[in-house]
C-alpha positions in Angstrom: 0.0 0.0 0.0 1.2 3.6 -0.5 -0.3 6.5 1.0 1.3 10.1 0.8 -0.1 13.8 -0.1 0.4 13.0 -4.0 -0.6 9.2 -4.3 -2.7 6.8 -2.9 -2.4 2.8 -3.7 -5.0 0.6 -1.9 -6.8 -1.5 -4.1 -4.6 -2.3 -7.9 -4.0 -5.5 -9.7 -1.4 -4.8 -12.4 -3.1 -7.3 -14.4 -1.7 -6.2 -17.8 -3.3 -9.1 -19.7 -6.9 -8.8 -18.5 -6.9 -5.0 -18.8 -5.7 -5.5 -22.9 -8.2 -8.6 -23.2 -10.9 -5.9 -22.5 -9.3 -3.0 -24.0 -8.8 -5.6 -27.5 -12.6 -6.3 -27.5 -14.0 -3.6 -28.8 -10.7 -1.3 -30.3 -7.3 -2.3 -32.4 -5.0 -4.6 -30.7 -2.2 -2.4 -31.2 -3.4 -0.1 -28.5 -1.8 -1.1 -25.5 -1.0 1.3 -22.5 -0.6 0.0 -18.5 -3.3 -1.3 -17.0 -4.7 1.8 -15.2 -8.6 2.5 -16.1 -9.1 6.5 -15.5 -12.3 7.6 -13.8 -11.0 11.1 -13.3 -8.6 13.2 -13.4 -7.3 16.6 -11.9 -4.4 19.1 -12.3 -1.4 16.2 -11.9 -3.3 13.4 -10.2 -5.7 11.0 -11.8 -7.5 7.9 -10.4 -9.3 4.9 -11.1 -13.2 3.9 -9.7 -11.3 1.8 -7.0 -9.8 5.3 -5.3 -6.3 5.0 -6.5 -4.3 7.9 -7.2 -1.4 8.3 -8.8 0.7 11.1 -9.9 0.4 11.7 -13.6 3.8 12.2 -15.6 2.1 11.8 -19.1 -0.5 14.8 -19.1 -2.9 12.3 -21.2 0.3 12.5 -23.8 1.2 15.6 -23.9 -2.3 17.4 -23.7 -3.0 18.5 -20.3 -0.2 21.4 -20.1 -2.8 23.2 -18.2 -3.4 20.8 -15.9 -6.5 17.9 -16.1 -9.6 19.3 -15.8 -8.8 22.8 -14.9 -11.6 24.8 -13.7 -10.8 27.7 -16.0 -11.2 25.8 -19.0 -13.7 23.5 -17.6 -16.4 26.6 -16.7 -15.8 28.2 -20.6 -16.9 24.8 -22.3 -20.2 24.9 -20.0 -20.4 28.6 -20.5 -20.4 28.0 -24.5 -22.5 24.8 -24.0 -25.1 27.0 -22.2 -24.9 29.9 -24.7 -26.3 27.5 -27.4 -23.6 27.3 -29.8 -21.4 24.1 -30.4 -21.2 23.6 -33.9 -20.8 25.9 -36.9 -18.7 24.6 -39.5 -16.4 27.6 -41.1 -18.8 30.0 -40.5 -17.4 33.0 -38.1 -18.5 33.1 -34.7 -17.1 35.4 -31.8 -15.4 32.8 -29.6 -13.7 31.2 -33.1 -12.4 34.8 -33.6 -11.5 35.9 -29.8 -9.4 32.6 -30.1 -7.3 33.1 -33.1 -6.7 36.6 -32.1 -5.3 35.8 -28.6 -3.3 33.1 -30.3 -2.0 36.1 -32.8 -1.2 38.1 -29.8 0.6 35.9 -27.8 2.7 34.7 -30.9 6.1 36.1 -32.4 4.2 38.7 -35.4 6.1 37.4 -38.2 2.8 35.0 -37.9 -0.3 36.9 -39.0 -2.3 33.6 -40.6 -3.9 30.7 -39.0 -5.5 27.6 -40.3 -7.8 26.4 -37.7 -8.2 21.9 -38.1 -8.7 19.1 -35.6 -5.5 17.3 -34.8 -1.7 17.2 -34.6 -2.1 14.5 -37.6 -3.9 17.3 -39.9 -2.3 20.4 -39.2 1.1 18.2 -40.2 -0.7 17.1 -43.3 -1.9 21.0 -43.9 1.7 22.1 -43.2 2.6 19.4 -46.0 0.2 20.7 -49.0 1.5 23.9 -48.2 5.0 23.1 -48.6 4.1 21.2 -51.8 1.8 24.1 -53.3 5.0 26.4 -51.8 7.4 24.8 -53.9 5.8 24.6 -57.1 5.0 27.9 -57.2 9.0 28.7 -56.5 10.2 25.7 -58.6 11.8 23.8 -55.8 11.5 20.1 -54.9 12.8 18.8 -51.9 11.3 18.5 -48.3 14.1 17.6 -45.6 12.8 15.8 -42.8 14.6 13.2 -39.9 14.8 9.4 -39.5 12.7 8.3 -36.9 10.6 11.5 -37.0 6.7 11.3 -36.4 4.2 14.0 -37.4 1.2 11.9 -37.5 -1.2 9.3 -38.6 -2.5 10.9 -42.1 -1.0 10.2 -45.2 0.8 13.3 -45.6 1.6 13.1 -42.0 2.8 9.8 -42.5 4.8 10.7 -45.0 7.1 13.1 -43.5 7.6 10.3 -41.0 10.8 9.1 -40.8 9.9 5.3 -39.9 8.5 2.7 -41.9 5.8 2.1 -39.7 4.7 5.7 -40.8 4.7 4.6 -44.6 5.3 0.9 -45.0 1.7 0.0 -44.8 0.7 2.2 -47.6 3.3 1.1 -50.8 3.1 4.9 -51.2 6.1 6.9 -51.4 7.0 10.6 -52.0 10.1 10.6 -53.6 10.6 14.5 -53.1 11.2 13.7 -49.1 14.3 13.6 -48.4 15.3 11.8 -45.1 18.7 12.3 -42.8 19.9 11.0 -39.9 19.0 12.6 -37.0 21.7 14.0 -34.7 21.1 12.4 -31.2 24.9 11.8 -30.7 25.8 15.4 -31.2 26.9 14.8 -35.1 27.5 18.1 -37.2 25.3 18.5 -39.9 27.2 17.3 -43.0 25.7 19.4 -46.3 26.7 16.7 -48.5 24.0 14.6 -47.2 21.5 17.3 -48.1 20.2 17.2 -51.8 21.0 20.9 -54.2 20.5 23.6 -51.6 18.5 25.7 -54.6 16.0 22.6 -54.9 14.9 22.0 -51.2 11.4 23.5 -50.2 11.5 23.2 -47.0 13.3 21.9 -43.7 10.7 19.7 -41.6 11.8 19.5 -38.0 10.1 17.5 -34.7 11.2 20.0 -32.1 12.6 17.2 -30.2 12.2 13.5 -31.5 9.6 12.0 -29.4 10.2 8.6 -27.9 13.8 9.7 -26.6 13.3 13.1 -26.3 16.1 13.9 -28.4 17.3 17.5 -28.7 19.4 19.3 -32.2 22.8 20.0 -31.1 23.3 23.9 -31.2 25.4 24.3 -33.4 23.6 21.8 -36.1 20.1 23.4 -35.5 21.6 27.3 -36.0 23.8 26.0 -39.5 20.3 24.6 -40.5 18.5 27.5 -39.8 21.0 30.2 -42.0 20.9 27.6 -44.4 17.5 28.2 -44.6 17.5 32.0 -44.8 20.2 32.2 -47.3 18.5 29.5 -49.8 14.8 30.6 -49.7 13.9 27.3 -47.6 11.3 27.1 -45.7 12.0 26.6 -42.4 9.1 24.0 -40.3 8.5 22.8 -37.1 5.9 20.1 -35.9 5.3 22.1 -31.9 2.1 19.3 -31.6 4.0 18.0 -28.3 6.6 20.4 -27.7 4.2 23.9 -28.1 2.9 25.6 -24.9 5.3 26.0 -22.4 6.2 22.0 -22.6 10.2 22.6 -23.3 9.9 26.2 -20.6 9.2 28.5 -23.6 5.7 29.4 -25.4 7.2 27.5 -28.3 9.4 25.0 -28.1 11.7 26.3 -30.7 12.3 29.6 -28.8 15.1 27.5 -27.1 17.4 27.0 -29.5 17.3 30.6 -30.6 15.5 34.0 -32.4 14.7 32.1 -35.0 11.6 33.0 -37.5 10.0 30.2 -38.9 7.7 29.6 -41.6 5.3 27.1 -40.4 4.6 25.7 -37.0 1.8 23.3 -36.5 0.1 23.1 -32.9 -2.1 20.7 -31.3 -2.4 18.7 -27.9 -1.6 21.4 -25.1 -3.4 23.7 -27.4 -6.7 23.7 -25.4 -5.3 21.1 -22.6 -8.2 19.4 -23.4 -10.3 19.2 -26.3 -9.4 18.8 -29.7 -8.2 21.6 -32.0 -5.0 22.2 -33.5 -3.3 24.7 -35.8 -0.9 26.0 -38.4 0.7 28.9 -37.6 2.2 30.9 -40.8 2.3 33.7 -43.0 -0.5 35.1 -45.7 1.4 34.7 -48.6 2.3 31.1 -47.4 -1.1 30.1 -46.6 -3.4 31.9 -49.2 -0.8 30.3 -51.9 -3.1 28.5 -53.4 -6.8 28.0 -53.4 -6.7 24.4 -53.9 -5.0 23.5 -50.7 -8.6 23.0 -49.5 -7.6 24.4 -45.9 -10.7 22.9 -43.9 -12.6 20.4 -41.9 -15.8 20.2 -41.1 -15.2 20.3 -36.8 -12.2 22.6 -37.2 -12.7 26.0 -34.8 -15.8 24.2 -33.2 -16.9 26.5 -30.7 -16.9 24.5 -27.7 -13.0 23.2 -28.3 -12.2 27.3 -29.5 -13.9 27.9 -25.8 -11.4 25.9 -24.2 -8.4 27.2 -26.4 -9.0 30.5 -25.1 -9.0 30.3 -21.8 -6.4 27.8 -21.8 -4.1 30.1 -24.0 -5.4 32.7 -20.9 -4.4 30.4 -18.1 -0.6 29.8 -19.6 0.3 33.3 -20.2 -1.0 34.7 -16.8 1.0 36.1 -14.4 -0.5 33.5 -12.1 0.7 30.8 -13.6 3.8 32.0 -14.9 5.2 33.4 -11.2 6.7 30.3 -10.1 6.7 28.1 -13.1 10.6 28.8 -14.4 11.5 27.7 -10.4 9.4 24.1 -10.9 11.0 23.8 -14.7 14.6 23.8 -13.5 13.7 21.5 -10.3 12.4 19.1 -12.6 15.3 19.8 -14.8 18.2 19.3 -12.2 16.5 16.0 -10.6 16.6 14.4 -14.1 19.9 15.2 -14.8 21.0 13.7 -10.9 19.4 10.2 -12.4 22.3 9.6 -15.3 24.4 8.9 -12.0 22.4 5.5 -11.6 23.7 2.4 -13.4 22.2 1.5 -15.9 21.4 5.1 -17.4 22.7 6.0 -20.4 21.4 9.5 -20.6 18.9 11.9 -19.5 17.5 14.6 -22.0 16.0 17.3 -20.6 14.6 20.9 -21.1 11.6 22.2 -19.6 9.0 19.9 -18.6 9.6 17.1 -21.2 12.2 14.4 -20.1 13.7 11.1 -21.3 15.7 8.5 -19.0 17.4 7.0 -21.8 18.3 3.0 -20.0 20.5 -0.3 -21.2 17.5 -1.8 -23.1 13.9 -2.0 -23.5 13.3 -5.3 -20.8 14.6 -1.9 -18.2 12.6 0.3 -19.7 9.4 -1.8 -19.4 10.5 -2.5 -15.6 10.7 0.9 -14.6 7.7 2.1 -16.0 5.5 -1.1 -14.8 7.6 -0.3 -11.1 6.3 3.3 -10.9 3.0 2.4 -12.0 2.8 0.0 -9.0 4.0 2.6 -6.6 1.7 5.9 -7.9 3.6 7.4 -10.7 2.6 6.6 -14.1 5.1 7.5 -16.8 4.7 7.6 -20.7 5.3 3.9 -21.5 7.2 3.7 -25.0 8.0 0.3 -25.2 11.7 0.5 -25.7 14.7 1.5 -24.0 13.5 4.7 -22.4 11.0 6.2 -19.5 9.1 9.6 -21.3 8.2 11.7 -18.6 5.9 14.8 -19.5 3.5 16.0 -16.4 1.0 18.4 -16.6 2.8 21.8 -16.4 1.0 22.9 -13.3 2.8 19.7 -11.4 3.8 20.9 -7.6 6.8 20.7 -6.4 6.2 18.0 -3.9 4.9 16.4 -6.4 8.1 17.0 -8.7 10.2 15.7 -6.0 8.3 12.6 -4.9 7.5 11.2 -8.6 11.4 11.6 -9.0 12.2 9.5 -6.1 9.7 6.5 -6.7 11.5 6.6 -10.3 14.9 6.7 -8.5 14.3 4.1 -6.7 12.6 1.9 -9.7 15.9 2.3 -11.6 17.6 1.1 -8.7 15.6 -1.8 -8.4 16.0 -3.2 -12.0 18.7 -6.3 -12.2 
């Protein structure tokens, strides 16, 4: 049994085969998470119907920046609910507008265009008919992208994804993406990788690469970036998990410098909540072309523009933002204090997104299925790592403690 402040283990059976049995009946078998059925969930706890509580270092995956059902958001969707208006297609309505203009507002003003979809997995696929549309017009070819990049689960999406899982199962292939390894052992970039400078479109970058949390090293990402500016390349980034304040900045790509890129696309911490998601660029980028059919029939719904707003409200507040720089470098420095245990490779870091990079994937399943056990549930990625993304309004008690039941999981492993 485990009983603290910030978790509370009375009653759980880590009966991973039973929970998948039931989880298999009715969706794909290829969805397969730890055995923890949510009931509810708030700010950086959730439970199950049995009155466990553990300490949630996922934030859904990557959602709840905010913080799980946070009153804020919570009273605008039943405030739009009650004013009568959840659906309305493309048609303008004042919360759709009020949103886009905050998100204007709070963004660097080389971005003055929006396109307003669903998901992470559309705004990537937007971002790509864009790029496509971009380049014709300017008689280039190439998009650059990573190995072992993901930006989604639609085909264009898919096909900017740098694994074959992303585009094996289609026998469709765009030969005009271009794929190079991606620098996780601090590699320079080496041009003579890339194809003709004067025929690349456009650089496509994952802020960090997901499963391993991988960051560019400096000096790679800032040679990218001028080659970018001094060949009329577009420069990209997917912020779907890193946007929001997840790597300490609005965006994560404000850490590596004063950059200006062309596209971003935004999703999952966008409302904490519901779905929407985004492409932030410029006019002449994204009114290029009239048949880049820019829409979707949910996109802006008014309930999920509700939540946007007051979640884009809630982040940039003085409120929220007093202490949160002092609880993003104590999560920071008690990650880095793990690479002393054996068996720890690694540990990438910046803000609130983290990867404890172990020996192998049996060490990374151990860990994970350890903290569960004892009130901490980590991202599970199935490999030879331990994801750790809480929602952004985590305490620091609760920083602290999660690290130590982790600690002490690693220790465990044989």
């Amino acid at each position: 049994m485990v009983s603290t402040k910030n978790r509370h283990i009375h009653d759980f059976d880590f009966d991973i085969e039973s929970y998948q049995k039931l989880k298999h009946k009715y969706e794909p078998s290829n969805i397969c998470e730890m055995p923890v059925k949510w009931h509810k969930a708030k700010d950086f706890n959730l439970y199950d119907d049995k009155g466990n509580k553990w300490i949630d270092l996922t934030s859904g995956i990557f959602v709840t920046n905010s913080g799980h059902s946070n009153p804020l958001i919570n009273q605008a969707i039943k405030n739009q609910v009650d004013d009568e208006l959840t659906f309305g297609y493309q048609y303008n309505t004042d919360i759709r507008i009020k949103f886009i203009e905050k998100l204007l507002e709070i963004s660097p003003s080389h971005f003055n265009k929006v396109v307003l979809l669903n998901s992470g997995s559309e705004a990537t696929d937007a971002s790509y008919r864009l790029i496509k549309l971009w380049a014709k017009k300017n008689r280039k070819r190439y998009i650059v992208t990573f190995e072992g990049n993901y930006h989604g689960r639609v085909l264009g999406s898919d096909l900017m994804g740098g694994t074959s899982s992303s585009t094996d199962w289609s026998n469709v292939k765009d030969e005009d993406i271009w794929f190079i390894p991606f620098p996780k052992d601090g590699e320079e970039l080496d041009i003579e990788k890339l194809p003709p400078l004067d025929e690349i479109a456009a650089f496509f970058l994952e802020t960090y690469q997901g499963w391993g949390s991988w960051f560019y090293p400096q000096k790679y990402i800032d040679k990218l970036y001028q080659l970018s500016r001094d060949n009329n390349i577009l420069f990209c980034f997917d912020e779907v998990q890193s946007g929001f304040y997840r790597m300490g900045t609005l965006y994560g790509y404000m850490t590596y410098g004063d950059y200006e890129p062309d596209i971003i696309t935004l999703g999952k911490g966008l409302t904490s909540s519901l779905p929407l998601s985004a492409v932030l660029s410029r006019k002449e980028i994204i009114d290029i072309d009239s048949d880049a059919n820019l829409s979707s029939t949910h996109a802006g719904n008014a309930v999920c523009c509700a939540a946007g707003l007051a979640n884009l409200k809630f982040l940039t507040d003085d409120i929220f933002q007093k202490d949160f720089q002092k609880r993003v470098k104590l999560f920071e420095r008690l990650n880095r204090e793990l690479e002393q245990e054996d068996g720890v490779d690694v540990v990438n870091v910046r803000g609130m997104v983290s990867a404890i990079i172990v020996k192998d994937g049996d060490m990374g399943n151990y860990v994970t299925e350890r903290c569960v056990k004892n009130g901490v549930l980590p991202v599970w990625t199935k490999r030879e790592s331990v994801k750790l993304g809480p929602p952004l309004t985590i305490s620091e008690s609760a920083i602290v403690e999660s690290m130590g039941v982790i600690r002490e999981a690693i220790r465990g492993y044989e």
